[in-house]
N, C-alpha and C positions, 0 to 999 in steps of 0.2 A: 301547525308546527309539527303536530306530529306526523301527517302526510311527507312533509317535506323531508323528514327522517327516515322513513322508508325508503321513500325514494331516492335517497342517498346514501343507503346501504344496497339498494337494489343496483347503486351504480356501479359501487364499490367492488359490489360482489363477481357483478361482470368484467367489469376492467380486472379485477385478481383471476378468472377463470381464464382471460387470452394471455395474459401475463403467463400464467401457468403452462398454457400449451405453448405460446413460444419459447420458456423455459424448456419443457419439455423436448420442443424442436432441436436446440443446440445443443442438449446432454443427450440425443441423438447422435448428432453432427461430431463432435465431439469424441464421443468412444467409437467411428470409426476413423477417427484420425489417430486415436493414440491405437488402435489396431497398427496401423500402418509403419507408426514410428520409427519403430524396432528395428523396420528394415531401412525408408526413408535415410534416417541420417546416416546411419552407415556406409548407404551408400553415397549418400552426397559427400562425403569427408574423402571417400574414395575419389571421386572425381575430380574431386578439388586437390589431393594429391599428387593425381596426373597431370592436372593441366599444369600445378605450380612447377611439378618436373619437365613439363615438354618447354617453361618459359623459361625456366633455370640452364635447358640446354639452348635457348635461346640466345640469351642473355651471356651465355659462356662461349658456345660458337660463331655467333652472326654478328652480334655485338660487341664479342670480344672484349667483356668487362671488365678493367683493371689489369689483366695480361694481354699478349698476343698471342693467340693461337698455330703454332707454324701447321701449315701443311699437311708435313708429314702424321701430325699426331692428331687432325680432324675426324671426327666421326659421325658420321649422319645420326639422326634423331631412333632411326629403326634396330640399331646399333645398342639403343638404352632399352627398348621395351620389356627385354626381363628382368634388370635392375628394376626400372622404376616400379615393375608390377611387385617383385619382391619387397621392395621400398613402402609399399603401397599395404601389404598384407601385415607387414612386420610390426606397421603403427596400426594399425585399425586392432591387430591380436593386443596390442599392449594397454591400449584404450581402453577396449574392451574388456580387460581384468582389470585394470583402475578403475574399472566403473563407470565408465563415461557416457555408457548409453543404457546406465537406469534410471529409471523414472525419477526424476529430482523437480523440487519446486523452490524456488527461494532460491536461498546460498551466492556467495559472492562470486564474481565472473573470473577473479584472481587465482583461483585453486584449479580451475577449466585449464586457464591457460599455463598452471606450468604445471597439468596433467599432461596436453598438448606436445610441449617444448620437452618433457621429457619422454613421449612417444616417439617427438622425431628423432631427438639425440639417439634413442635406441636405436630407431632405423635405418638412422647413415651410420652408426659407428657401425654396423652388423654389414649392412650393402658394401662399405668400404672395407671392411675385412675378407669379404667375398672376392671382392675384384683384387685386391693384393692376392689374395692366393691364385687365383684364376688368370690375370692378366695384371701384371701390376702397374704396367706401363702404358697400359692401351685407353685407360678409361681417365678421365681429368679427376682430382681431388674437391679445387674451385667450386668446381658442377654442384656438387654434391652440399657443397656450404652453403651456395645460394639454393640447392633447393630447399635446406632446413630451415632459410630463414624463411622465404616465400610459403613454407609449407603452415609454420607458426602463424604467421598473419595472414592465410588465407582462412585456418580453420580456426582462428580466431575471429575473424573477423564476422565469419558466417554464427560463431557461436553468439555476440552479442546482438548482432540481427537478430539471430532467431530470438532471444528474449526480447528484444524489442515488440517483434511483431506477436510473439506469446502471448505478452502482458498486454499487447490490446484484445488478443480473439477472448483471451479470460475475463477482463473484464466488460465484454460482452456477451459472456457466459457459453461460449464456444470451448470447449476441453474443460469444463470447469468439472471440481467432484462435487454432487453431491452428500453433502456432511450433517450428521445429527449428533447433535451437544446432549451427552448423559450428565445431569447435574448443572444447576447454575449459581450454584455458589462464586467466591470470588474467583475458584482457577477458572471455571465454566464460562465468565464473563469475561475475562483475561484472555480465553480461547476466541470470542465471538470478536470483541473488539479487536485482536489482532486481524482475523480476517475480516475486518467492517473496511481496516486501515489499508490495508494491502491486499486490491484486489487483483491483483496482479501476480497475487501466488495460485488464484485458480480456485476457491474455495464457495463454494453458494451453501449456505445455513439453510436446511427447508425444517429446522426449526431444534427446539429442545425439550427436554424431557427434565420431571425433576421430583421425586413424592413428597417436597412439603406443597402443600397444597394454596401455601401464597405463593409461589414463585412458577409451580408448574402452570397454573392456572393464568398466569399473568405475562402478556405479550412484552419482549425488551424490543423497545424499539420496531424493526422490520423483520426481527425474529419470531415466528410465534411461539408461545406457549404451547406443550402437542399435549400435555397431562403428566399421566405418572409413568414409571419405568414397566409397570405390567403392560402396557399402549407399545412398547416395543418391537413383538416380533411382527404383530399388524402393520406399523406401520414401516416396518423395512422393506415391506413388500409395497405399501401404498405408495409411498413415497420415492420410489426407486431409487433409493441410498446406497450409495458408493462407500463411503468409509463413515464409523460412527467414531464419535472420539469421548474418549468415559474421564470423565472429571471426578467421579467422587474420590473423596477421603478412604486412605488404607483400612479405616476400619470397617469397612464394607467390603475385605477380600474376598469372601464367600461368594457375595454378590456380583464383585467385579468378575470371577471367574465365571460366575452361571452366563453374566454378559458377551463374554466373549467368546463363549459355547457357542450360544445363542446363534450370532457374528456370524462365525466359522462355516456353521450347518447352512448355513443360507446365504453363503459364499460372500459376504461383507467384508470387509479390513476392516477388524478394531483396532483401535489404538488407545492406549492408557495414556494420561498426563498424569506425573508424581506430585503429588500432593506435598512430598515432605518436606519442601521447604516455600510453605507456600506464605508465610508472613513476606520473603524476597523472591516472588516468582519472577518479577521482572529481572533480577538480577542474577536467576541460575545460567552454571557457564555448565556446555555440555563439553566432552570431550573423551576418546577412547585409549585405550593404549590395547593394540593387537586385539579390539574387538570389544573389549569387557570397558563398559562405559560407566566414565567417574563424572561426578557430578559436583562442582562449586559456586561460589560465590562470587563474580564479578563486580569491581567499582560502580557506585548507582551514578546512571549517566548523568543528573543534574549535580555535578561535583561544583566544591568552589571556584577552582579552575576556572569550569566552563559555566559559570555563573559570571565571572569577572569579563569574561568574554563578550558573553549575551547582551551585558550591560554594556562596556565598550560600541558596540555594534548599534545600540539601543539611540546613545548619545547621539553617535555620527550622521546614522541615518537619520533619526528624528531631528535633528538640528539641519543636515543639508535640505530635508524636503521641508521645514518652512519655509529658508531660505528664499528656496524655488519658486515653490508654491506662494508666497506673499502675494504678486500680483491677483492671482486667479481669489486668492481666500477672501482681499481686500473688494472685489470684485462680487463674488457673493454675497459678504456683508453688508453692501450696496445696494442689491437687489433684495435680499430678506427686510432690511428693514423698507422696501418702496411697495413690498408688495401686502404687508401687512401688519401690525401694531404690535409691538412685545418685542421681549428682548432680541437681540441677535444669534447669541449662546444659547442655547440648552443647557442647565446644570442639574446633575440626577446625583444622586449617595449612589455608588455601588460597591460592592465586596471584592475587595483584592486577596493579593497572595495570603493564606493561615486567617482567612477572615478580618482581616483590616478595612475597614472601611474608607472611603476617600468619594471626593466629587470628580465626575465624570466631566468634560465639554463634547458640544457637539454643537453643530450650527442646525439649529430652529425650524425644524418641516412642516412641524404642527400650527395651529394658530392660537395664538395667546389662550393662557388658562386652561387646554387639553385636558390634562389630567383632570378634572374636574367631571368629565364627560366618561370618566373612564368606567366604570361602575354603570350605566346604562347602556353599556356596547358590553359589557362581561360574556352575555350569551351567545354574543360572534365572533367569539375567542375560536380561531384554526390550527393555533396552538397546541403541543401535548405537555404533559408535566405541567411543572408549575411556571410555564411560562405564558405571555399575551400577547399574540398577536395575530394581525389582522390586512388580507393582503388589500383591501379598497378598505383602508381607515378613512370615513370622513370626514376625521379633523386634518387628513393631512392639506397642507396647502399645494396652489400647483406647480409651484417650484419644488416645494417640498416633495413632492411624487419623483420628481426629476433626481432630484441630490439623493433621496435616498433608492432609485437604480442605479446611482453612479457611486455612489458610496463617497460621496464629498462630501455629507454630513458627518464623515469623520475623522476628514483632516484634524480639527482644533484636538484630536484626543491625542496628535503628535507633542502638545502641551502636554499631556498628561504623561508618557514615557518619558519624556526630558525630566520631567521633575521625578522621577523615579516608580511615579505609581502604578504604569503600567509597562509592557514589553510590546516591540514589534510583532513579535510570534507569542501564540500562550490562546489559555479558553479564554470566551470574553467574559467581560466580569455581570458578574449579573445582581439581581436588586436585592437588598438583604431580605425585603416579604419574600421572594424566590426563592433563597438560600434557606429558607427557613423550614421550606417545604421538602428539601431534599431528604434522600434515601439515606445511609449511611456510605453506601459506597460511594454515590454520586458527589460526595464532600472531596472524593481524591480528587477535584479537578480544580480545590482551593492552592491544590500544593506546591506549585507552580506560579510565576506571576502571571497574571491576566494580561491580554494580548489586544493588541487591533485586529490581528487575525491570527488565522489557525487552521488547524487539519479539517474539523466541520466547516468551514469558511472554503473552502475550496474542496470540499468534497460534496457542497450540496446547499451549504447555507440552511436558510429558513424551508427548506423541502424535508428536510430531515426532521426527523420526530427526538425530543429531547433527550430521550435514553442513546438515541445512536449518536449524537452529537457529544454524551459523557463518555462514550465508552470511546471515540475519537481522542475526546480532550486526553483520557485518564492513557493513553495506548503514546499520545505525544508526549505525556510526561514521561512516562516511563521507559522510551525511546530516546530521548534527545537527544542532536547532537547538533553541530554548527550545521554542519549538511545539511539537514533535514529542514531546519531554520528558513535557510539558503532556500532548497525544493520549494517549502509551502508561499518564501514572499515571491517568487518568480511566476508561481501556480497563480497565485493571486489576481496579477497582474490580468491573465485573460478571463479571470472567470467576475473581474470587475467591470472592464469593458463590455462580456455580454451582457450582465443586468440580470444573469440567473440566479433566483432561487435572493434574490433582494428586493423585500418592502419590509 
């Protein structure tokens, strides 16, 4: 046994070492692409300027769109090249002091574009006030409208591509920063689960720091534990850390400051998170006026509102897919009881929303009386936390292997959202010996209704170790919205087909 143990740290150890140099590889690859940036889009928005003006003169002369063009008032395209290069300068300078090409990660794609729309307004009213004093009669008005609009949706259109194709190279760790969490208290955790959730903002954790010495000491999840805050300047150099982010409590100002000395001299970005309203961190609203940044309280997304919603939605969908699904469930139920003795349901106690307990269904994988067998299989728990499981169970049966890749063993729990006890979207509820065992934090994922699926459900299922699956759950409650609902049962849909990261 204990051989086998070595040997399975000596695995571990390897696959974390190539892990690391391919990590390593793309936070290469990576800072010299945001090298490049600076110039890259700039230029690109320039060229997309032009081209939208060479088709706007298009579209105005050759096509003659919406008027006719007489003759006399034609002008070749050669005619526009120092308009549209003016045209051209006049947004990219106004962009440019909006801000438009500093480093930004996150934020809604809606503030881009009517930074956009009002770079072009700038640029035609400005190029059209040129040609009225210069020629008033020589240059078309028209021209000018469609290039504003072409110009909007072209560097529009390039700005939501590019976050498209971002948010795959980041979550393949291409431009990704890497970040070290000072502190993991609750904002600490707050920090790490946002970036577990959205990897798509670019963030790789190579780990956290923290001097009580339960918490420094003790890995969350895929984050490790690195020690105390004295471990710091060593490891900003081991770990070749991009920005550190300091979570403690104000009354470590003294400390926060030596921190970000520290930072500075060794050419780091720190960054502070505020503590002071950390009982509703999920609920702090940022916002500036000329600079100087005010700080409140936002509506908590699980309103009643959007509880009467959730439930609405709960109803319709869980009632049309029995509907549906009758033939197919009746069909299984068929087969479970042909292929082996016991019931056809599964019935378990699990913990709902605020700790209520209630019975689960599920169709039958295992073979009659399993649980009984569970206590001599305890030692092949793959499991982390207080959870149990095991990817070759050999109580499962061989249909049961099947249904639960396919995750049919949990249709019948669409009963259980009908009758109110559980939601479409939400954590999954787990067994009250489980609940029993939890941390105090790890209870925020009571707070919510329990789900058939969820953020950890499509972000990795049973691959994921149970700390990163709370800090999923606890990051969807205190996110929610119909959208997001929406996002995860669509997500679902392919990551049940493949059969990943499901026994």
């Amino acid at each position: 046994m204990a051989q086998r143990s070595q040997s399975q740290r000596a695995s571990i150890q390897f696959e974390s070492e190539k892990v690391e140099k391919h990590a390593s590889a793309l936070w290469l690859l990576g800072n010299r692409l945001k090298r490049f940036g600076g110039v890259i889009w700039p230029a690109l928005d320039a060229a997309l300027i032009l081209i939208a003006s060479a088709l706007a003169w298009y579209l105005r002369y050759e096509v003659q769109l919406f008027r006719v063009v007489e003759s006399i008032f034609y002008n070749p395209l050669n005619e526009y090249y120092g308009l549209f290069g003016l045209l051209a300068i006049t947004i990219l300078f106004v962009l440019s002091v909006n801000g438009a090409y500093a480093p930004r990660r996150g934020g809604a794609l809606i503030p881009e574009l009517i930074r956009i729309f009002n770079a072009a307004l700038a640029g035609i009213v400005i190029v059209v006030a040129v040609t009225f004093g210069l020629r008033p009669l020589a240059y078309s008005r028209l021209l000018f409208f469609y290039d504003g609009v072409l110009i909007v949706l072209f560097l529009g259109l390039a700005r939501a591509i590019r976050r498209i194709v971002e948010a795959q190279l980041r979550q393949r760790g291409i431009g990704a920063q890497r970040v070290l969490i000072v502190g993991a208290g609750e904002v600490g955790r707050a920090v790490m689960r946002t970036m577990a959730a959205r990897t798509d903002l670019g963030y790789r954790i190579v780990g956290f720091v923290d001097d009580d010495p339960a918490r420094g000491n003790t890995d969350l999840g895929r984050f490790p534990a690195l020690g105390s805050l004295d471990n710091i300047e060593s490891l900003l150099n081991v770990e070749k850390v991009d920005e550190v982010i300091i979570t403690l409590p104000w009354l470590y100002q003294r400390k926060i400051t030596g921190l970000v000395n520290v930072c500075q001299r060794l050419g780091v970005r720190p960054r502070v998170v505020p503590d002071l309203l950390q009982p509703s961190l999920n609920q702090v609203d940022v916002d500036d006026i000329g600079g100087i940044p005010l700080i409140g309280i936002k509506e908590h997304t699980l309103s009643r509102s959007g509880l009467i919603i959730k439930r609405l939605m709960d109803i319709a969908v869980s009632a049309l897919g029995l509907i549906l699904a009758s033939p197919l469930l009746a069909l299984v139920a068929i087969l479970i009881k042909l292929e082996s003795r016991g019931p056809i349901l599964f019935r378990q106690t699990r913990v709902g929303q605020s700790g209520k307990p209630f019975t689960v269904y599920k169709f039958r994988t295992m073979r009659d009386n399993a649980e009984e067998h569970l206590a001599s299989l305890a030692n092949q728990n793959e499991a982390t936390g207080p959870l149990f499981k095991i990817k070759d169970d050999p109580r499962l049966t061989r249909l049961g292997r099947l249904f639960r890749r396919t995750s049919i063993d949990e249709f019948p729990q669409l009963i259980n959202i009908l009758r109110g006890e559980m939601s479409l979207v939400g954590p999954r509820p787990a067994l009250p010996g489980e609940v029993e065992k939890y941390e105090l934090w790890q209870r925020q994922r009571l707070e919510a209704p329990q789900g058939l699926t969820g953020l950890p459900q499509v972000s990795g299922r049973s691959d994921l170790t149970f700390d990163e699956a709370c800090l999923l759950d606890i990051y969807y409650i205190e996110n929610w919205s119909l959208s997001l609902d929406l996002t995860i049962l669509l997500r679902t849909i392919p990551q049940v087909l493949s059969g990943k990261g499901a026994y």
